[in-house]
DSSP file (Angstrom, degrees, kcal/mol; ACC not computed):
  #  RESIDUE AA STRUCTURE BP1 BP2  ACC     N-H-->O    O-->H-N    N-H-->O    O-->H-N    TCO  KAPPA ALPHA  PHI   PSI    X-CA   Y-CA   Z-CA
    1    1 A X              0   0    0      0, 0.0     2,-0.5     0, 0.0    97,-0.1   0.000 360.0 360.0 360.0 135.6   95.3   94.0   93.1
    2    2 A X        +     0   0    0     96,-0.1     2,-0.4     0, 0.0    96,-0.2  -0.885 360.0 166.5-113.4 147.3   93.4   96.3   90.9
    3    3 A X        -     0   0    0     -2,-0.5    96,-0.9    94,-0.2     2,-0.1  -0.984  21.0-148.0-142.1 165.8   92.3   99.9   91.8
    4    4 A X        -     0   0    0     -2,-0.4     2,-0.2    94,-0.2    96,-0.1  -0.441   6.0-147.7-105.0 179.7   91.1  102.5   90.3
    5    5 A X        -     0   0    0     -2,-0.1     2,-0.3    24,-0.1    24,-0.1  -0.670  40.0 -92.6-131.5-166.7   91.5  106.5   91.0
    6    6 A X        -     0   0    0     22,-0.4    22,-1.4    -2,-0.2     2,-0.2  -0.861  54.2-175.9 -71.6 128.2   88.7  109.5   90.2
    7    7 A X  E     -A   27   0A   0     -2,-0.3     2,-0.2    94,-0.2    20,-0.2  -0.758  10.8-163.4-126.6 168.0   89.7  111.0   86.3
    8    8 A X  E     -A   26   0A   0     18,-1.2    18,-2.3    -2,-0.2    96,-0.1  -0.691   4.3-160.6-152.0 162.9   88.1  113.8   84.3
    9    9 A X  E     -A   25   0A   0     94,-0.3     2,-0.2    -2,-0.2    16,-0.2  -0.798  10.4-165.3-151.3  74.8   88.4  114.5   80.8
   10   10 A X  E     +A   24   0A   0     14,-2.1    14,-1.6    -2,-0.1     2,-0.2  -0.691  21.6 141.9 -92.4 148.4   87.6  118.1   79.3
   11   11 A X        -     0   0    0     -2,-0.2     2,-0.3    12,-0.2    12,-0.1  -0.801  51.9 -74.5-165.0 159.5   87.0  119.1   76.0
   12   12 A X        -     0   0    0     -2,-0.2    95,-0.3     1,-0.1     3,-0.1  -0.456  34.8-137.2 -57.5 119.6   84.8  121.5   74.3
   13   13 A X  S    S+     0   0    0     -2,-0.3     2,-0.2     1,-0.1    94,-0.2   0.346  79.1   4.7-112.9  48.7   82.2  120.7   74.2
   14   14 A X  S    S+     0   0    0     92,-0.1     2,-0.2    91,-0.1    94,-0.2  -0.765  72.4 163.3-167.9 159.6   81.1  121.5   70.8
   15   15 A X  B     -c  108   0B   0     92,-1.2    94,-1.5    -2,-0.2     3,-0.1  -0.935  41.0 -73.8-165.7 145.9   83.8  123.0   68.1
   16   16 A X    >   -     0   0    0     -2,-0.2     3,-1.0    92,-0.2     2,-0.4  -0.114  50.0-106.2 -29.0 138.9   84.2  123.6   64.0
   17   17 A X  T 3  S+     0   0    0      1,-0.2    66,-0.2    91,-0.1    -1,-0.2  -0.518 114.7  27.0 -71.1 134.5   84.9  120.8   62.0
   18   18 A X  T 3  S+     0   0    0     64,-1.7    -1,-0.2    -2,-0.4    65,-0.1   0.489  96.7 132.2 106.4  -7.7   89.0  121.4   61.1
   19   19 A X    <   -     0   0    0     -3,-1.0    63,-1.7    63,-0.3     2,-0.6  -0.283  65.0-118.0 -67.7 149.7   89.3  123.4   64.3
   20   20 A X  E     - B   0  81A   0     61,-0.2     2,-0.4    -3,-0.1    61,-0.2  -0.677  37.8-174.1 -96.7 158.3   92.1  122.8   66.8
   21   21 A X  E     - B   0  80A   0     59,-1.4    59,-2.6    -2,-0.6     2,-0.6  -0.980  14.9-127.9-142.7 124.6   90.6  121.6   70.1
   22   22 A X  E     - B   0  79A   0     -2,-0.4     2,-0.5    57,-0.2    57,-0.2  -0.798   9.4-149.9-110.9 159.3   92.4  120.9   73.6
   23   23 A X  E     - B   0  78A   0     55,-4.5     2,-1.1    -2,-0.6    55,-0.9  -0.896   7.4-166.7 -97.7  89.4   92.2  118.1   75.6
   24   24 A X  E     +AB  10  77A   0    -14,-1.6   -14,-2.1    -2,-0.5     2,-0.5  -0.651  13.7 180.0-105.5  78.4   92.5  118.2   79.5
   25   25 A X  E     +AB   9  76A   0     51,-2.0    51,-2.8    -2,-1.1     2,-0.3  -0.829   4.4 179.4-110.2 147.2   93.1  115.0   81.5
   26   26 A X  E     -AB   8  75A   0    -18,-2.3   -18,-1.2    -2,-0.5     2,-0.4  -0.995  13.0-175.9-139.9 130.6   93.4  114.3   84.8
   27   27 A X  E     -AB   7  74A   0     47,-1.4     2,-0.9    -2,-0.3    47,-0.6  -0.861  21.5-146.6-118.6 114.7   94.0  111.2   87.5
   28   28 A X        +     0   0    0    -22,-1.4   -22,-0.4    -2,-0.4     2,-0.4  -0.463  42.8 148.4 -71.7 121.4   94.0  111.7   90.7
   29   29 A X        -     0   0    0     -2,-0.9    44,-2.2   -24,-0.1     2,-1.0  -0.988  44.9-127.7-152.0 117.7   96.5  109.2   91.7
   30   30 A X        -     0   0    0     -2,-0.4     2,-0.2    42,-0.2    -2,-0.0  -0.695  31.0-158.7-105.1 117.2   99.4  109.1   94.9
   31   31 A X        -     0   0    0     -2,-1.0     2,-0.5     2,-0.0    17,-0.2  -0.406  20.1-176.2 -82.2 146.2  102.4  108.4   93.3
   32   32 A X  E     -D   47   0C   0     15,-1.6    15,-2.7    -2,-0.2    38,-0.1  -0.952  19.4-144.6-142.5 142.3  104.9  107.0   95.4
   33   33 A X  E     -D   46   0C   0     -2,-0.5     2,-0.6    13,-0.2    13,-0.2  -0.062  38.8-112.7 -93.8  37.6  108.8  106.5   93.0
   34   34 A X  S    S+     0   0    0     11,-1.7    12,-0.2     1,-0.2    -1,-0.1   0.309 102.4  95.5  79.8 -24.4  110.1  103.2   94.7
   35   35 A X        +     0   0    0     -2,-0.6    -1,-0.2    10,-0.1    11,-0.1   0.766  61.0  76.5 -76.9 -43.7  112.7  105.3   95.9
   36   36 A X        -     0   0    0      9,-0.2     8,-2.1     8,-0.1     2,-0.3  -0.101  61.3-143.3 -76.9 161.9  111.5  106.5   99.5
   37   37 A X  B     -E   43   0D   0      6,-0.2     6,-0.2     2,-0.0     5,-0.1  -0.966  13.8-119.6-142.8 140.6  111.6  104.5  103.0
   38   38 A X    >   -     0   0    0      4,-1.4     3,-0.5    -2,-0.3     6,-0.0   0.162  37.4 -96.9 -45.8 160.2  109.7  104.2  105.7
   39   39 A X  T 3  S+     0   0    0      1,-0.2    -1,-0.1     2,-0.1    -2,-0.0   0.817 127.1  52.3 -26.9 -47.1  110.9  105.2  109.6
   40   40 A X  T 3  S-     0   0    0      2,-0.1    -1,-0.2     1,-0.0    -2,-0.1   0.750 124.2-105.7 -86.9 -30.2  111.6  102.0  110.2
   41   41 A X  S <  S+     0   0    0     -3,-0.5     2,-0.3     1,-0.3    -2,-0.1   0.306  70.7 133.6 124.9 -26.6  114.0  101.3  106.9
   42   42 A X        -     0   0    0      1,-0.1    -4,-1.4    -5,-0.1    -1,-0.3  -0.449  59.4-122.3 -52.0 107.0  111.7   99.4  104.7
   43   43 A X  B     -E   37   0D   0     -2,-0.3     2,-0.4    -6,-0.2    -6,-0.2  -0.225  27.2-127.4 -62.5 148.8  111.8  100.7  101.0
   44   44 A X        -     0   0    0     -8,-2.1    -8,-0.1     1,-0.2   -10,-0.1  -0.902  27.7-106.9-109.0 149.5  108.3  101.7   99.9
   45   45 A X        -     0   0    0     -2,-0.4   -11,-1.7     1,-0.1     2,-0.4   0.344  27.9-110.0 -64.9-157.6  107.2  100.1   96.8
   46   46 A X  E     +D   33   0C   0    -12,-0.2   -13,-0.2   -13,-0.2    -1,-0.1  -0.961  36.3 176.4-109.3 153.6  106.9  102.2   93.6
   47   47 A X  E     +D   32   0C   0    -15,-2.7   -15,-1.6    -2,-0.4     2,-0.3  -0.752  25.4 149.8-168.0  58.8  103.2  102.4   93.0
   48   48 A X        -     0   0    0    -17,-0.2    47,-0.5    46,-0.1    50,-0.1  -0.883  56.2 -98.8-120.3 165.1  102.9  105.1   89.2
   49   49 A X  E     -F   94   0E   0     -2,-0.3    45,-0.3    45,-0.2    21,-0.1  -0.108  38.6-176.9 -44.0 157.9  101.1  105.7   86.6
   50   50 A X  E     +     0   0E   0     43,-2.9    16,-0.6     1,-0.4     2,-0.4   0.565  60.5  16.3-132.3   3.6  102.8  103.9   83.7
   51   51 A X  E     -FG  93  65E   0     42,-1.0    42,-4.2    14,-0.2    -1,-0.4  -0.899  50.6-171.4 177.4 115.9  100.7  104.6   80.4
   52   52 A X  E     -FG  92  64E   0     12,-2.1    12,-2.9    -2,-0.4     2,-0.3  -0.989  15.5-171.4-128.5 139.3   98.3  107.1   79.6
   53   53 A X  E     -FG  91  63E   0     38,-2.2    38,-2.0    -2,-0.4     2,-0.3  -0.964   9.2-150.8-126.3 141.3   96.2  106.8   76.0
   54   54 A X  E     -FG  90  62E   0      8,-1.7     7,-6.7    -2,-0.3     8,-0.8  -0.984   6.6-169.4-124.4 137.9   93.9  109.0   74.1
   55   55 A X  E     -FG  89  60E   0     34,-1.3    34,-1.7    -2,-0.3     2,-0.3  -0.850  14.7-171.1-130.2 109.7   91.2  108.1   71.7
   56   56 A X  E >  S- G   0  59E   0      3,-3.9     3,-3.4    -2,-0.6     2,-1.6  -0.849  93.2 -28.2 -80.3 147.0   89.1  110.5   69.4
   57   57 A X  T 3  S-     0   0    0     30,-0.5    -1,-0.2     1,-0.4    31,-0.1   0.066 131.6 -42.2  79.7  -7.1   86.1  107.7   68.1
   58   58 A X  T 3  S+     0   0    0     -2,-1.6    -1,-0.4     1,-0.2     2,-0.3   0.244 113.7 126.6 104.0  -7.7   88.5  104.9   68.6
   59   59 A X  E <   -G   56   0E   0     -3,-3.4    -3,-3.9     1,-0.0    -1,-0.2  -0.707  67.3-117.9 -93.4 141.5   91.3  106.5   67.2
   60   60 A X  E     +G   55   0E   0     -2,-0.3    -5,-0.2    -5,-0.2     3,-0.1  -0.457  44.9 156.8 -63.0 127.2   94.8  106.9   68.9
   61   61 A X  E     +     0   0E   0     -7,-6.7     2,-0.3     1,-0.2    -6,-0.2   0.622  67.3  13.3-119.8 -12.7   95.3  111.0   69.2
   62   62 A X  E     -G   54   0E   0     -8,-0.8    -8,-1.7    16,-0.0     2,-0.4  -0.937  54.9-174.7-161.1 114.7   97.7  110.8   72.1
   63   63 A X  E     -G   53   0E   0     -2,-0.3     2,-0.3   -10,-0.2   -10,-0.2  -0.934   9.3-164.3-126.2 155.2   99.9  108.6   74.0
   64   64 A X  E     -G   52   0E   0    -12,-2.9   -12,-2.1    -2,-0.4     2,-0.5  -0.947   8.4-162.4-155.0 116.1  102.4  109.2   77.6
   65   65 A X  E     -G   51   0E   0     -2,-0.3   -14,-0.2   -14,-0.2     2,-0.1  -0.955  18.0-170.1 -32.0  83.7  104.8  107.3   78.7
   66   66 A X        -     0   0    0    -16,-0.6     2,-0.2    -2,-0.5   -18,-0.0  -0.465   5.9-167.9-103.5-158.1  105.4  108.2   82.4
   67   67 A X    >   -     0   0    0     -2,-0.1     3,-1.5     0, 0.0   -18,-0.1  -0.787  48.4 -78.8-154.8 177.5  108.4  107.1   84.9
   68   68 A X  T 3  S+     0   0    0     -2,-0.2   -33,-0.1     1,-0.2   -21,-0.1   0.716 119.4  77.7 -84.4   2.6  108.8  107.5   88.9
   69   69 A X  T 3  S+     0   0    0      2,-0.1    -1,-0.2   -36,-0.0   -36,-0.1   0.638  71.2 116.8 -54.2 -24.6  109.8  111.1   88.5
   70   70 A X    <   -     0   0    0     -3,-1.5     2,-0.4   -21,-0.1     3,-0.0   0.051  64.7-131.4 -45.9 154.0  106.0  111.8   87.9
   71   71 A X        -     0   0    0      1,-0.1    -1,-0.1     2,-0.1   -39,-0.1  -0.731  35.8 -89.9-109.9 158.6  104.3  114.1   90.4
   72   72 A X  S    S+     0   0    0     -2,-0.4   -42,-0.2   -41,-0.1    -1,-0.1  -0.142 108.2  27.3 -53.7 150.3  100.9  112.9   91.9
   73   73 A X  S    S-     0   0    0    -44,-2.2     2,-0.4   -46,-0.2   -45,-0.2   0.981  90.3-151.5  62.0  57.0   97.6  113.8   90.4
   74   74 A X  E     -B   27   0A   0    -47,-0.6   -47,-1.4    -4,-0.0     2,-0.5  -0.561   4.8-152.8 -83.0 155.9   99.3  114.1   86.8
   75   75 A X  E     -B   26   0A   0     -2,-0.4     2,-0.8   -49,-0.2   -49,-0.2  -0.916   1.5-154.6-108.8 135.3   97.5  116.5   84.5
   76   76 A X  E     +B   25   0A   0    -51,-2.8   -51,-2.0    -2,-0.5     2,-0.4  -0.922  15.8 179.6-127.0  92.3   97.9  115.8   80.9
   77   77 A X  E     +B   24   0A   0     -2,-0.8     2,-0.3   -53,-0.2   -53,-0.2  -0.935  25.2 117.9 -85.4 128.1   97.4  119.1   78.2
   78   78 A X  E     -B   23   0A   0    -55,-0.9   -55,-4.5    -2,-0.4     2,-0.2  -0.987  45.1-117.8-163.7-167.9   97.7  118.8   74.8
   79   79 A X  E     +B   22   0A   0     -2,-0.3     2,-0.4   -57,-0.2   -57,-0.2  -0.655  19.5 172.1-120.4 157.4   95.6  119.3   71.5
   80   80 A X  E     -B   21   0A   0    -59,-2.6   -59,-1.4    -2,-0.2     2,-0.9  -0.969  43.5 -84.2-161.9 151.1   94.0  117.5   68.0
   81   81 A X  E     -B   20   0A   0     -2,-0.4   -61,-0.2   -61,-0.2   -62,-0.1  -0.603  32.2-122.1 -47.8  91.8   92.0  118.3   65.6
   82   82 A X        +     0   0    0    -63,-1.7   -64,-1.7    -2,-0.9   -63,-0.3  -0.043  41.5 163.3 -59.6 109.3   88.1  118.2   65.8
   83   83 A X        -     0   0    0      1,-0.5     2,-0.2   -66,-0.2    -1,-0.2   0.780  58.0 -23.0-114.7 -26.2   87.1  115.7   62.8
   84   84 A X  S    S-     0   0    0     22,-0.1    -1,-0.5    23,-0.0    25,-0.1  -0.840  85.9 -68.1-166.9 176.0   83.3  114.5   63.5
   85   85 A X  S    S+     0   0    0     23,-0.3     2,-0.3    -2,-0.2    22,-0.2  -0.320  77.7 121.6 -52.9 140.3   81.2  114.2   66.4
   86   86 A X  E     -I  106   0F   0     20,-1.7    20,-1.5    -2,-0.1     2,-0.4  -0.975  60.7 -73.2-172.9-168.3   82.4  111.5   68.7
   87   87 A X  E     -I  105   0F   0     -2,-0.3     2,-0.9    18,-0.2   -30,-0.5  -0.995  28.9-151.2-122.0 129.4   83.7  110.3   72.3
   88   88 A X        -     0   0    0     16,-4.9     2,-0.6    -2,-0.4   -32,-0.2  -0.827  22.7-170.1-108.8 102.1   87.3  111.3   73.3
   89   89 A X  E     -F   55   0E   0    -34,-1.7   -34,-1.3    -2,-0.9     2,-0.4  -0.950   5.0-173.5 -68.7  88.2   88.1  108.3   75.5
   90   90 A X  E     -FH  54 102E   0     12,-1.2    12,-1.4    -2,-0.6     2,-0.3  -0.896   7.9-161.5 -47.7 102.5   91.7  108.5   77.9
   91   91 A X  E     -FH  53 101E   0    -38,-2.0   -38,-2.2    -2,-0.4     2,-0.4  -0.763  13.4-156.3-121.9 175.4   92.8  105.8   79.9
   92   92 A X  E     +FH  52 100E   0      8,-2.1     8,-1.3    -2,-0.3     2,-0.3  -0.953  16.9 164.6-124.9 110.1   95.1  105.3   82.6
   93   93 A X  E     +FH  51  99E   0    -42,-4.2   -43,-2.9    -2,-0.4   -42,-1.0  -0.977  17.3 156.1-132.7 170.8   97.3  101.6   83.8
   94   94 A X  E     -F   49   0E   0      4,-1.1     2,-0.6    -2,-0.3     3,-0.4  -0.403  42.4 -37.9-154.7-130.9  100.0  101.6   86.0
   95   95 A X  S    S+     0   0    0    -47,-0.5     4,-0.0     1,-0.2   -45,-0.0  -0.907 113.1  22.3-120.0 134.1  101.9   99.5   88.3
   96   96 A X  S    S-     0   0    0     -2,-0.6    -1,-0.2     1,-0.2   -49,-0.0   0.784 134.6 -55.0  85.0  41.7  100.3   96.9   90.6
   97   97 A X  S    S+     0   0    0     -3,-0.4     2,-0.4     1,-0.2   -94,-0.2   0.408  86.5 163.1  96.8   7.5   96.9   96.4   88.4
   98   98 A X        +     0   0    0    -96,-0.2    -4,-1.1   -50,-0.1     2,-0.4  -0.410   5.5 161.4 -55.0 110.1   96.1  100.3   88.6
   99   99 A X  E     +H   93   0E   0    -96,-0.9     2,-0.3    -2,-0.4    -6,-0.2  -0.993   7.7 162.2-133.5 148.9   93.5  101.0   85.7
  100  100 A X  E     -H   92   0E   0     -8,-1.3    -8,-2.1    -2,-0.4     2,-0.3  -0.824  11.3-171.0-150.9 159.3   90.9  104.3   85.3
  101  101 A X  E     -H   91   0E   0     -2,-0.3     2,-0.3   -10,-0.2   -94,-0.2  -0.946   3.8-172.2-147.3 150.8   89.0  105.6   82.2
  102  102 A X  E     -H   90   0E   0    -12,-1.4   -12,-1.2    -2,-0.3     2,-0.4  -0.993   7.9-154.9-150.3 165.0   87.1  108.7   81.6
  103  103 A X        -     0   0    0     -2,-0.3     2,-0.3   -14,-0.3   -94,-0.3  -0.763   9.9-178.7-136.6 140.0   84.8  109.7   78.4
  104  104 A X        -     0   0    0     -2,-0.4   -16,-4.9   -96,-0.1    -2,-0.0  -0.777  18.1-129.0-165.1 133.7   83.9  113.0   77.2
  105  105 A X  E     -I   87   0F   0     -2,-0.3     2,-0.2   -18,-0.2   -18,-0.2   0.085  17.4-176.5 -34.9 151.2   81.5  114.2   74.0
  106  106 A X  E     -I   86   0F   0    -20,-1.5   -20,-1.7   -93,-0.1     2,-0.5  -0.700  11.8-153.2-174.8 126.2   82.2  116.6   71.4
  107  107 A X        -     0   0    0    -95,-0.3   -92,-1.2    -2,-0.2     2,-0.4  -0.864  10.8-162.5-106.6 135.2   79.7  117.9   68.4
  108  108 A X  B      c   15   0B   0     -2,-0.5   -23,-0.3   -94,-0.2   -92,-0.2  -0.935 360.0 360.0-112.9 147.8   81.4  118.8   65.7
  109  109 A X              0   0    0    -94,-1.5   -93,-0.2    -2,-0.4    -1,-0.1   0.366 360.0 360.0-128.2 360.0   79.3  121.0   63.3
């Protein structure tokens, strides 16, 4: 079964060419780590993100690995280098067909 969650994607949105620039993603997504059981006794499945990617123009700038230790709603910081005008693209796939994307601009001058 596939579902999506809601993502955002922030970036400046405009920066110096050669400049360092961060990158702010987020999916809201309830994780549950495989671990837990219902009232009744019944294990619940595990249901996480499993792979988050980032793409300046088409290029890989970032990649995540997560595991079920992840907390819900992960938030993703980190940084690259502003190289031309483009779209910084982030996607999201997980376990039991979970897939999201989210898009954000940037002029580089």
């Amino acid at each position: 079964m596939s579902k999506t969650s809601r993502t955002t994607v922030t970036v400046p949105s405009s920066a110096q060419k050669g400049s360092i620039i961060e990158i702010r993603a987020i999916a809201q997504h309830d994780m549950e780590s495989g671990f837990r059981y219902t009232e009744g006794g019944k294990s619940i499945p595990r249901d996480i993100i499993r792979l988050f990617i980032c793409s300046y123009n088409n290029v890989e700038v970032f990649r995540a690995d997560f595991y079920p230790g992840i907390g819900a709603n992960p938030l993703i910081i980190f940084t690259t280098i502003a190289t031309e005008s483009g779209t910084i693209e982030c996607k999201w796939s997980g376990d039991d067909g979970y897939e999201a994307s989210s898009q954000a601009r940037i002029t580089v001058s």
